[in-house]
VOLOSE-642469 format. One record per residue (C-alpha): residue number from 1; chain; x, y, z. Coordinates in Angstrom, 1 decimal. Layout:
N
(node NUM 'A' (X Y Z)) ...
//
This chain:
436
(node 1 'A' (-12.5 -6.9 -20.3)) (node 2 'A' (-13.5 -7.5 -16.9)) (node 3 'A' (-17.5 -8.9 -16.7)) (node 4 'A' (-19.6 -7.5 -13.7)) (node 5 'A' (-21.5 -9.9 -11.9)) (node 6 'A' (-25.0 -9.9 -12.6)) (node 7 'A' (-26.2 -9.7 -9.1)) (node 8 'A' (-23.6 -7.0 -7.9)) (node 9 'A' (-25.2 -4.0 -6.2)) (node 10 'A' (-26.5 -0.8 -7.7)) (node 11 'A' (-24.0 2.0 -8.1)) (node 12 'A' (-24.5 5.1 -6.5)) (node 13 'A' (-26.5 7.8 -8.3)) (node 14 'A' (-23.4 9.5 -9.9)) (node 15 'A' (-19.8 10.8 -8.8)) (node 16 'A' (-21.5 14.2 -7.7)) (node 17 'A' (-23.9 13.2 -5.6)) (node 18 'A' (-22.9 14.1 -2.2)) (node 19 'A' (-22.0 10.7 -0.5)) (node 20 'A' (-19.7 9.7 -3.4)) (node 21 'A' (-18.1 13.3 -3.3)) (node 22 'A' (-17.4 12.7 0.2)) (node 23 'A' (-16.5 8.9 0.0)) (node 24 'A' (-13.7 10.4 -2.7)) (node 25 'A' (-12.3 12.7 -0.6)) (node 26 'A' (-12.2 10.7 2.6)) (node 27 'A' (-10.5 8.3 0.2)) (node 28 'A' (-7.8 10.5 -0.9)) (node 29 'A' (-7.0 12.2 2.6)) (node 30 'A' (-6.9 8.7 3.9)) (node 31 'A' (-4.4 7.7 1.3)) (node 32 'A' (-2.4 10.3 2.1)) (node 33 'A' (-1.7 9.5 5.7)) (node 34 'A' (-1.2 5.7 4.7)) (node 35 'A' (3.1 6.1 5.0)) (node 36 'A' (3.5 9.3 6.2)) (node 37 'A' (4.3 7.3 9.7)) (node 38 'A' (6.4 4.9 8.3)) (node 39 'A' (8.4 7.0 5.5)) (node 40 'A' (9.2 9.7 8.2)) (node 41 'A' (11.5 6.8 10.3)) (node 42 'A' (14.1 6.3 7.7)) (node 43 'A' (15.9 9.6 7.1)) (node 44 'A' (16.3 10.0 11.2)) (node 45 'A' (16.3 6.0 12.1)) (node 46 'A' (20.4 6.8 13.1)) (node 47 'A' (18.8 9.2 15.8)) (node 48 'A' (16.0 7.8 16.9)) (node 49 'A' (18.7 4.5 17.2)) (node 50 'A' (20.6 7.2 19.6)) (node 51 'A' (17.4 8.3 21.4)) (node 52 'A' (16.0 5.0 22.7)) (node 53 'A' (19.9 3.5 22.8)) (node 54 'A' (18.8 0.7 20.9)) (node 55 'A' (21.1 -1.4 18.2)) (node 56 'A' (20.9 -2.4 14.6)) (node 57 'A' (18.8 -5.4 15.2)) (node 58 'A' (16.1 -3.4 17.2)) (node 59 'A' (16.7 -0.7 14.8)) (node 60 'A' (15.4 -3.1 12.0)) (node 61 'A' (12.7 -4.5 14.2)) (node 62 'A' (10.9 -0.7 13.9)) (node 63 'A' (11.4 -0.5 10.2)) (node 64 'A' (9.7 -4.2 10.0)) (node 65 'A' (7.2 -3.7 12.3)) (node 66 'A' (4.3 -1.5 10.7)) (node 67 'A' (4.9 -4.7 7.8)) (node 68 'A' (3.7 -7.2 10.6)) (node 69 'A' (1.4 -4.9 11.5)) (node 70 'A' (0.0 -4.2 8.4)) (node 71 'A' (-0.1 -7.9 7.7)) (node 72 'A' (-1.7 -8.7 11.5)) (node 73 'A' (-3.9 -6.2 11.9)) (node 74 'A' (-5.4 -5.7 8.1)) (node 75 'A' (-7.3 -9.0 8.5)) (node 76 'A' (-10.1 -7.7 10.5)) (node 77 'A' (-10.6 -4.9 8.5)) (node 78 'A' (-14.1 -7.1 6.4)) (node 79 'A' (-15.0 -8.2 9.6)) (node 80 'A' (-15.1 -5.0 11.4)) (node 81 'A' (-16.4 -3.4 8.1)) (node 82 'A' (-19.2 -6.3 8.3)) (node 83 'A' (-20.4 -5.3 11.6)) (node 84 'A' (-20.3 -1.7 11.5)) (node 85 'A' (-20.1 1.1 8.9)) (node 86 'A' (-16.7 1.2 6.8)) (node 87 'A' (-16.6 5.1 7.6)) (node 88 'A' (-16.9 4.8 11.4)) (node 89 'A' (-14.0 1.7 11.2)) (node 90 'A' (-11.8 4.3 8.9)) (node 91 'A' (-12.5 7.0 11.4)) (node 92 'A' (-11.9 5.0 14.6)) (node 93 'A' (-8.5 3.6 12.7)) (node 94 'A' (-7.4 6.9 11.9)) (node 95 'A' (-7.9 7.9 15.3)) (node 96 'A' (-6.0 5.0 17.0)) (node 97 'A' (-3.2 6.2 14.7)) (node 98 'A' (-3.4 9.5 16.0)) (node 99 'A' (-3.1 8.1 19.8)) (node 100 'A' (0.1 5.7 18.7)) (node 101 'A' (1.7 8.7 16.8)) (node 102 'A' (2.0 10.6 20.1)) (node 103 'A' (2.8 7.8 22.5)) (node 104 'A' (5.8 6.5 20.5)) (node 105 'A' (7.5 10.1 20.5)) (node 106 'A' (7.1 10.5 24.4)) (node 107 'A' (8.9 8.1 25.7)) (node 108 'A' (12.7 6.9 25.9)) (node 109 'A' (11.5 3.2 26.0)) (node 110 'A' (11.7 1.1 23.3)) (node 111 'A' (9.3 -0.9 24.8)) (node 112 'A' (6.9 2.0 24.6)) (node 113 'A' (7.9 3.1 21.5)) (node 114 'A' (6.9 -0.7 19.7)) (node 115 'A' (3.8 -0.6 21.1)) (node 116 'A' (3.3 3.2 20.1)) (node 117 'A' (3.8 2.2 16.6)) (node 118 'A' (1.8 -0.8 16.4)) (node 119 'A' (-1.4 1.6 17.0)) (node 120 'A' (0.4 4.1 14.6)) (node 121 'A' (-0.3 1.7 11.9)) (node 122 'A' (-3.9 0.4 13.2)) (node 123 'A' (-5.2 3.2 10.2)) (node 124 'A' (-2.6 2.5 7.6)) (node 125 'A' (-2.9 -1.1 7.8)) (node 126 'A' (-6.9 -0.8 7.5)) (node 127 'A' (-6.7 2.0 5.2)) (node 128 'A' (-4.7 -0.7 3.0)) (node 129 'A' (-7.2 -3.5 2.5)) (node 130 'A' (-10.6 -1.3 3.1)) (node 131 'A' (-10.1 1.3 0.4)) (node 132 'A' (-10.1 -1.2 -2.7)) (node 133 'A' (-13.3 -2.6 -2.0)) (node 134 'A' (-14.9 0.9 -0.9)) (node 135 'A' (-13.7 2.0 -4.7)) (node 136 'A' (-15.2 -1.2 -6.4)) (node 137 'A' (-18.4 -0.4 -4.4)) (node 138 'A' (-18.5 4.2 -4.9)) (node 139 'A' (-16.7 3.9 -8.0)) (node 140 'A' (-17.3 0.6 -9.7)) (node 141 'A' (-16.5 2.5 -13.4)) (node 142 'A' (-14.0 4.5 -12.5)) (node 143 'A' (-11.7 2.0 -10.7)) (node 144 'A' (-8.6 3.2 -12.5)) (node 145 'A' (-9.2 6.8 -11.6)) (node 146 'A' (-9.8 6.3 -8.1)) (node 147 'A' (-7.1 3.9 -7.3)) (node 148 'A' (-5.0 6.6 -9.3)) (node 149 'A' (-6.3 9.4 -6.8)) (node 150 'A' (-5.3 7.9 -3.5)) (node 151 'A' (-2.4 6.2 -4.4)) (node 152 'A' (-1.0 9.4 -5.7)) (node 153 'A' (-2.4 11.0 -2.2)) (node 154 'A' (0.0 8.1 -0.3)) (node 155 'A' (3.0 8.8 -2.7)) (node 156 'A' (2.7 12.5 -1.7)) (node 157 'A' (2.2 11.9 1.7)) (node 158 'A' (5.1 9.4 1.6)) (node 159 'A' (7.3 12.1 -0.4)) (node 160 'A' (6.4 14.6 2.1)) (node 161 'A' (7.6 12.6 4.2)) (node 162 'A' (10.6 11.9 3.7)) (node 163 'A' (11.9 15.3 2.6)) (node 164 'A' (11.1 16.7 5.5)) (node 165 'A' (11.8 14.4 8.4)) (node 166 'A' (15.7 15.6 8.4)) (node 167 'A' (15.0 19.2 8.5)) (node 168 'A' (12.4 19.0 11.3)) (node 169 'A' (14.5 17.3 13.0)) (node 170 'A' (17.6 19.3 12.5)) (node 171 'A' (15.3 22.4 13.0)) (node 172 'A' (13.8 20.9 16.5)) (node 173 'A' (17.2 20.8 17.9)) (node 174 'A' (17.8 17.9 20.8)) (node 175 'A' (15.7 14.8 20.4)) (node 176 'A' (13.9 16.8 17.0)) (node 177 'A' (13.2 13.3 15.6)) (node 178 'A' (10.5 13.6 18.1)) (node 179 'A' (8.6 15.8 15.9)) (node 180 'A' (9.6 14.7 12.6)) (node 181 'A' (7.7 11.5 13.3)) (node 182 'A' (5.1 13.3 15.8)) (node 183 'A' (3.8 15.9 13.1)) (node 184 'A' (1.4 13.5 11.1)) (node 185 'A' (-0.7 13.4 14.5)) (node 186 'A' (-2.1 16.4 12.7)) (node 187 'A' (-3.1 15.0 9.1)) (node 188 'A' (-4.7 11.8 10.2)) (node 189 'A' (-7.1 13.3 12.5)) (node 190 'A' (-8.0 15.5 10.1)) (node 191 'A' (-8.4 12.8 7.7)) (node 192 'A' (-10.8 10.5 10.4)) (node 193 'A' (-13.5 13.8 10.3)) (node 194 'A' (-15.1 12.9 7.0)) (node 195 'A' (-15.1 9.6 7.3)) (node 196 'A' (-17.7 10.5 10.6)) (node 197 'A' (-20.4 11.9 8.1)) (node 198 'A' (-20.3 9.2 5.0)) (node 199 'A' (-23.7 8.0 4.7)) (node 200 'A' (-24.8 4.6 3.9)) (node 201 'A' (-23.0 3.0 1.5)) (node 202 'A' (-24.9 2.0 -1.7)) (node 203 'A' (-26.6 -1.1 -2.5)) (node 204 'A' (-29.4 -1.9 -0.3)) (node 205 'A' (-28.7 -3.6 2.8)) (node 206 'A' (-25.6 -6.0 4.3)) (node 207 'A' (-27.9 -8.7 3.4)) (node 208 'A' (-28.1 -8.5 0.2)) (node 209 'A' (-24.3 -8.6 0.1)) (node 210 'A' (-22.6 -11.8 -0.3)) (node 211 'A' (-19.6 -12.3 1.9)) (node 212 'A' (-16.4 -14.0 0.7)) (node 213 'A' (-15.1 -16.2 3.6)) (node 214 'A' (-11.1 -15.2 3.7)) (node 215 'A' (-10.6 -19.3 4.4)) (node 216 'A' (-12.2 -20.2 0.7)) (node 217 'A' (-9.4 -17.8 -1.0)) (node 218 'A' (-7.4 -20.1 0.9)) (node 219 'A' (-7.8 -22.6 -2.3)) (node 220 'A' (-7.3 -19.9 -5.5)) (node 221 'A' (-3.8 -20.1 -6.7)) (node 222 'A' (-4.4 -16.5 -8.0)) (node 223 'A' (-4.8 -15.1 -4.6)) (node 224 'A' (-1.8 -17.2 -3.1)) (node 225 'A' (0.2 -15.8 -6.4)) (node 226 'A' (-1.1 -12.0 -5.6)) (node 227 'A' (-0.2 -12.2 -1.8)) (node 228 'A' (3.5 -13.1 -3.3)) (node 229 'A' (3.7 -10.6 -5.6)) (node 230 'A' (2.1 -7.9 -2.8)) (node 231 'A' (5.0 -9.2 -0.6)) (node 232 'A' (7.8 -9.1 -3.0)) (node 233 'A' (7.2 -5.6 -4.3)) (node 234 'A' (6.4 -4.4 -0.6)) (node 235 'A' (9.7 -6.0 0.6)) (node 236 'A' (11.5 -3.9 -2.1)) (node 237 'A' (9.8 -1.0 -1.2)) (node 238 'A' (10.2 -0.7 2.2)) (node 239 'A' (14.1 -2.0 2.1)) (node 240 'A' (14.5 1.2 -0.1)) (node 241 'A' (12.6 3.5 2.6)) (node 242 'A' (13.7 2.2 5.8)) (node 243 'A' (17.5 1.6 4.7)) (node 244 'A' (18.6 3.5 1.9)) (node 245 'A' (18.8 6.5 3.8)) (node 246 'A' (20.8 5.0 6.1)) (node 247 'A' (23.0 3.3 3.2)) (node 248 'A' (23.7 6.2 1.7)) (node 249 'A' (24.7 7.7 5.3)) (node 250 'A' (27.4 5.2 5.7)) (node 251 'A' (28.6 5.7 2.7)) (node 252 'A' (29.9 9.6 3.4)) (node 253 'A' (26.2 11.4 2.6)) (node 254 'A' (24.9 13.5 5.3)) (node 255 'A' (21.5 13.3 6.4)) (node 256 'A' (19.7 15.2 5.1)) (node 257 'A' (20.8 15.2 1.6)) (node 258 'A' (20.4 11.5 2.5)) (node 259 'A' (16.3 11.9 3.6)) (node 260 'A' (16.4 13.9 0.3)) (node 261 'A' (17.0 11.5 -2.0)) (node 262 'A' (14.9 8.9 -0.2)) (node 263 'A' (11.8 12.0 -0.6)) (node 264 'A' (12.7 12.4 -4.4)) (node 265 'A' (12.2 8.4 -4.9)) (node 266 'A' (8.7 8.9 -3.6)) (node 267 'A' (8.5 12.1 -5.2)) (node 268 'A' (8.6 10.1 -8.6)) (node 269 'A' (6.4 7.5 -7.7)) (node 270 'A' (3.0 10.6 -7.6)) (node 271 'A' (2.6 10.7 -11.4)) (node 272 'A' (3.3 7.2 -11.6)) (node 273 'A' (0.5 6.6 -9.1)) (node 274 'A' (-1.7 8.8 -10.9)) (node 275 'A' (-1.0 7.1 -14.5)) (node 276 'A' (-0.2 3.2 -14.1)) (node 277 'A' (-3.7 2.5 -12.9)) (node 278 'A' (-5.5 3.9 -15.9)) (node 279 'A' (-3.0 1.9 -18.2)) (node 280 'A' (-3.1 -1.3 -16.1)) (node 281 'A' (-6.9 -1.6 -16.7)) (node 282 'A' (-6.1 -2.3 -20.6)) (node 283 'A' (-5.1 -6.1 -20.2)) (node 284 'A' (-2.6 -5.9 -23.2)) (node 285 'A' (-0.6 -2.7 -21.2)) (node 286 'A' (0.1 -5.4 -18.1)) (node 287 'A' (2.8 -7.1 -18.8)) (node 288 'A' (4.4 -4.4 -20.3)) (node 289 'A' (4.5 -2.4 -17.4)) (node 290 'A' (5.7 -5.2 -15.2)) (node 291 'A' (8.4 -5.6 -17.2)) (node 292 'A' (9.7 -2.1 -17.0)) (node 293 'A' (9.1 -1.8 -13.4)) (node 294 'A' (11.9 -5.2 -13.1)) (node 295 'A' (14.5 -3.3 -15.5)) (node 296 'A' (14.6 0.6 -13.8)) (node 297 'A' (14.7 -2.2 -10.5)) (node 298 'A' (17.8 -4.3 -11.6)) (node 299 'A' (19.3 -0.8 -12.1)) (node 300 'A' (18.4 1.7 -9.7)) (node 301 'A' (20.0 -1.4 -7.3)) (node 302 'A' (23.2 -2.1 -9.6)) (node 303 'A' (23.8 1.6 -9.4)) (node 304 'A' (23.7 2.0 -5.9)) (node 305 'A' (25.7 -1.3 -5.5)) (node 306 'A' (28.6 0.1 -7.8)) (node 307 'A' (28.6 3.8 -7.9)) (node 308 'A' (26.2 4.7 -4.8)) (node 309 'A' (27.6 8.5 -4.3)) (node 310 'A' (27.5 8.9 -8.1)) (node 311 'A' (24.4 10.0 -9.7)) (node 312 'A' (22.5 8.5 -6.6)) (node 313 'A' (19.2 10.9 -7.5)) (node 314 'A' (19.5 8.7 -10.9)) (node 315 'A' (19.9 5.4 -9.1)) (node 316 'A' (16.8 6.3 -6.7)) (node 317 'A' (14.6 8.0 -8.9)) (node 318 'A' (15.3 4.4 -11.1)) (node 319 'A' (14.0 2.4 -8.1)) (node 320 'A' (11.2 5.1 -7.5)) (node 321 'A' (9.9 3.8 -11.4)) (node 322 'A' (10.3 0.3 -9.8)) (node 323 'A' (7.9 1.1 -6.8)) (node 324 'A' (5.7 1.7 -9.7)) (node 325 'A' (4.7 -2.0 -9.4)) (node 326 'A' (2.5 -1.2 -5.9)) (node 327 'A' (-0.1 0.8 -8.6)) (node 328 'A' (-0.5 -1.8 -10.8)) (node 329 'A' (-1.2 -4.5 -8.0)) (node 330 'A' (-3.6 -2.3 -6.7)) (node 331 'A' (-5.3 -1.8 -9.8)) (node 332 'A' (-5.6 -5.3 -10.5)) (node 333 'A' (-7.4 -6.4 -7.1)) (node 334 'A' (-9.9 -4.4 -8.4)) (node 335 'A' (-9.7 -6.3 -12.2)) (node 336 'A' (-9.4 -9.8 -10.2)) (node 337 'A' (-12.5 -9.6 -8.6)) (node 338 'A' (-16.0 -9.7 -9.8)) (node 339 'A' (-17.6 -8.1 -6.9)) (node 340 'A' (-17.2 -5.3 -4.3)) (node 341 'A' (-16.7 -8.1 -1.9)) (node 342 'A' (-14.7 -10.3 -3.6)) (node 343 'A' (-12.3 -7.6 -4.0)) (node 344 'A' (-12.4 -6.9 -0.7)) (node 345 'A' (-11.8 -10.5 0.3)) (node 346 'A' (-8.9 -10.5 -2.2)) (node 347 'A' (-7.1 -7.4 -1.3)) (node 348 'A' (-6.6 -8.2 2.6)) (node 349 'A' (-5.8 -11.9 2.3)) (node 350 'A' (-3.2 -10.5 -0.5)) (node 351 'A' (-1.9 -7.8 1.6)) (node 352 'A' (-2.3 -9.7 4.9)) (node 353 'A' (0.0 -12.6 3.9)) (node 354 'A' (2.2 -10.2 1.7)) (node 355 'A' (3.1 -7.8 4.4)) (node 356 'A' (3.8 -10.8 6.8)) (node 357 'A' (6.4 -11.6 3.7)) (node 358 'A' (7.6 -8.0 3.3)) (node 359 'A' (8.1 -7.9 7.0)) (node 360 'A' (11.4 -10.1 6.6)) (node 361 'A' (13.2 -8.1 4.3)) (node 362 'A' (13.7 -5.0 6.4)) (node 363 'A' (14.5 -6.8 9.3)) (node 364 'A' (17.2 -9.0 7.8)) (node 365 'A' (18.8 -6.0 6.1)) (node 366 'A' (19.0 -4.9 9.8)) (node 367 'A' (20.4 -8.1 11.2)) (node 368 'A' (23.0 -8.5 8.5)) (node 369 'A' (24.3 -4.9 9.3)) (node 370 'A' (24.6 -6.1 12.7)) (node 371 'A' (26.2 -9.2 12.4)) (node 372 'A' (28.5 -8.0 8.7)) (node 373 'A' (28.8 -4.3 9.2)) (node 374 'A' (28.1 -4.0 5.9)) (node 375 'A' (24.9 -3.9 3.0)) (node 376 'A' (26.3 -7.1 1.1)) (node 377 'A' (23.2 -8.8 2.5)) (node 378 'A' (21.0 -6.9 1.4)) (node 379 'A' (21.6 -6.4 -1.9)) (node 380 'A' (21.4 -10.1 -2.0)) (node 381 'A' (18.0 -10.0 -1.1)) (node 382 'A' (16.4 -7.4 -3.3)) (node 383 'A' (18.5 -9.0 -6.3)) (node 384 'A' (16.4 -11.9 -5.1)) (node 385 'A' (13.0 -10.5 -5.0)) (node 386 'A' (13.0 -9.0 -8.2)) (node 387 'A' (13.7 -12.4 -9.8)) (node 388 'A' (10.5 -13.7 -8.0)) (node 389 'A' (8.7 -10.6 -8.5)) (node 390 'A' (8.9 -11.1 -12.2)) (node 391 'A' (7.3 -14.7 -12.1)) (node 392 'A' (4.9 -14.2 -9.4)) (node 393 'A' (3.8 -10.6 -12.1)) (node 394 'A' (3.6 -12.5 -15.1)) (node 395 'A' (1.2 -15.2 -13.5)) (node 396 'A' (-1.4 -12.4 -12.0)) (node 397 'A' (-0.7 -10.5 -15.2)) (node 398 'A' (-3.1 -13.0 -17.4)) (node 399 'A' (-7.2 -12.4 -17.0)) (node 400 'A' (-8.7 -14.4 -14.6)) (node 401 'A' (-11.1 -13.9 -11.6)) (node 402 'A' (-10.7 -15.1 -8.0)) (node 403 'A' (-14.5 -15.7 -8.0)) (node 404 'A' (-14.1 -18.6 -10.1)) (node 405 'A' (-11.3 -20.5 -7.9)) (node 406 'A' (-13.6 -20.4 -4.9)) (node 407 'A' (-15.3 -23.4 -3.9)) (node 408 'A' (-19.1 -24.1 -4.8)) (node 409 'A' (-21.2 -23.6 -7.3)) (node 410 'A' (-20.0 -21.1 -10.3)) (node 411 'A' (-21.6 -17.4 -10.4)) (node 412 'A' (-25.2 -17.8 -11.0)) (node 413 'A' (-26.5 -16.7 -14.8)) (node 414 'A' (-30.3 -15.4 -14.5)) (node 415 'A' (-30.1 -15.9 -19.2)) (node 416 'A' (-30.7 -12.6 -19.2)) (node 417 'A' (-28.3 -10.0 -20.9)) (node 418 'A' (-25.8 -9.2 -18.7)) (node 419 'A' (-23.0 -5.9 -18.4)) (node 420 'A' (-19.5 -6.1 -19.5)) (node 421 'A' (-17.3 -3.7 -18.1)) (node 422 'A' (-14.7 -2.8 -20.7)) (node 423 'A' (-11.5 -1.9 -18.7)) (node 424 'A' (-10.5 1.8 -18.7)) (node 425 'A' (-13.9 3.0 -19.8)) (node 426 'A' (-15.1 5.6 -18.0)) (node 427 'A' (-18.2 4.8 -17.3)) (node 428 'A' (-18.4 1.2 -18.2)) (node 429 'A' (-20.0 0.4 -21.3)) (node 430 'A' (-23.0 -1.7 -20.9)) (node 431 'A' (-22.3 -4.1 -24.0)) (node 432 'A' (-25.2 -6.9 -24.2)) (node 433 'A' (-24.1 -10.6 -23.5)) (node 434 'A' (-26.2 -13.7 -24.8)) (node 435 'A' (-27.2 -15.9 -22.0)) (node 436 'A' (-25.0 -19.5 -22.0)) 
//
């Protein structure tokens, strides 16, 4: 069970209404342009290496980069949503991205190309850490659904992604990457227009909204133990996006059936998206998943370590189960926090310090090819991660709530009956609770 707080804001008047219709769709077009930018590089990163006439090391600088980013730039996102409206922030992010997505493919500088893609990311990495809390505040019974909706939206995105960054490419002709990463100008403009006409959001006004202070989380071992578990699973993730299409490359594929098998790992993880949240808001279904998401891990990477040209859709699709594990984290920031802003709080210090984590792994992959010629590297490190992404899961798997690590006083009880969400209801069920 996860206990509202008492004094926690007022819902809005019901899913149909019209703000919360729109809040839900903003939501999902958002999520869908959350990777398209980033999961678009890795089936034509050996031609965009040829483009710019940069080397490995650079070459694993770009696949790293939109992790710093997303770890750099995600930690204004509650400040910026605490000085203006979270729709106008979304909106303006998703139009930076728009900007970054046509500078980086028109130039032959690297240099420009970097700094392209750092306001590329601007609305994925504020999309990351603003959507939880925006779903705790819309949708506080629902979480489960909502977390299901856009997460599927990025895995789709993603998938779409990836299958068709080769053949734009290939269909483009000279310099085609150019488009394949170019296209998604399109989709994230067209997510930032609903964002423009959100109203309000409920609850009163910003004062009656208590803000968490990133610095307090500084001193809850659960939030320090979520950030690792964010970074771990990110760090396997985006090893698998940015580099197993080029893996499989070296290895005798060609491209693009290469790009394809990178497009059918993310074209596993929509239903997955869709499902895990709704099971990871039952506390006893937590642990369980985790575990499965480590095994189909430990085997999608044994078999592309061993036999990597046979049954390689089996080997990714296993790995594409493993990615699983980015639902159920974002499920629970949503169980770990008693509040709206709590959650908030939670999700971009998680995500802030986890992507900073994540970041490494996709850029030593890159320097170990450079220095090795070879992949032995990073199959050290992923081997690695999913050892320390099974202890860091099993810790953030027990019931707990960052609220109650954070300095001060404890959560104020008025005595008077209070409402306990039970997980996975839908809506909660308002079950009385004598005073203490």
């Amino acid at each position: 069970m996860t206990r509202s707080a008492p004094d926690a804001p007022a819902a809005p008047a019901g899913p149909a209404s019209y703000g919360a219709v729109l809040v839900g769709t903003a939501i999902v077009l958002t999520g869908f342009n959350l990777r398209t930018a980033i999961n678009s590089v890795g089936p034509v990163l050996a031609e965009i290496e040829r483009g710019l006439g940069i080397s490995s090391g650079l070459a694993g600088l770009i696949t790293s980069l939109p992790l710093l980013c997303f770890a750099v730039i995600g930690f204004a996102g509650p400040p910026l949503a605490a000085r203006f409206r979270d729709g106008h922030v979304l909106a303006a992010a998703l139009l930076i991205m728009v900007v970054g997505l046509l500078v980086r493919v028109s130039t032959d500088s690297v240099w420009v190309f970097l700094p392209g893609t750092v306001a590329t990311m601007v609305g994925g990495a504020l999309g990351n850490v603003l959507l939880p809390g925006l779903v705790k505040r819309w949708f506080p019974g629902r979480t489960g659904l909502l977390v299901g909706a856009y997460s599927t939206a990025m895995a789709i995105g993603g998938a779409v992604a990836s299958f068709s960054a080769a053949p734009i490419a290939a269909a483009a002709g000279a310099d085609g990457w150019r488009w394949a990463l170019g296209i998604w100008a399109v989709f994230a403009l067209v997510a930032a227009l609903p964002w423009l006409l959100v109203p309000v959001r409920p609850g009163a006004s910003r004062s009656t909204h208590t803000a968490v202070p990133l610095r307090a989380l500084t001193r809850s071992p659960l939030a320090w133990t979520m950030a690792a578990f964010f970074g771990l699973q990110a760090m396997q993730a985006y090893v698998i996006i940015g580099w197993t299409a080029q893996y499989l490359r070296d290895q005798g594929m060609s491209a693009a059936v290469a790009g394809s098998l990178v497009g059918l790992n993310t074209l596993v993880v929509i239903p997955l998206n869709a499902l895990i949240p709704l099971g990871a808001v039952r506390q006893r279904l937590q642990r369980p998943l985790l575990l499965g998401f480590l095994a189909c891990y430990l085997t999608g990477w044994t078999g592309l370590l061993l036999a990597p040209l046979t049954v390689p859709w089996l080997w990714v699709s296993l790995l594409g189960v493993g990615m699983g594990s980015f639902a159920l984290v974002l499920a629970l920031f949503g169980l770990r926090g008693r509040t709206p802003e709590s959650v908030s709080a939670l999700s971009t210090m998680a995500q802030g310090w986890g992507y900073a984590l994540a970041g490494v792994g996709p850029l030593l992959v890159g320097l170990f090819r450079g220095l090795t010629g070879g992949y032995t590297g990073m199959f050290v490190l992923v081997y690695t991660g999913v050892a320390l992404l099974g202890v860091t899961g099993w810790a953030i798997c027990r019931e707990r709530y960052v609220d109650d690590e954070l300095p001060g006083p404890p959560p104020r009880d008025t005595g008077l009956a209070a409402e306990v969400e039970v997980a996975g209801a839908e809506p909660p069920i308002a079950v009385p609770r004598a005073p203490r």
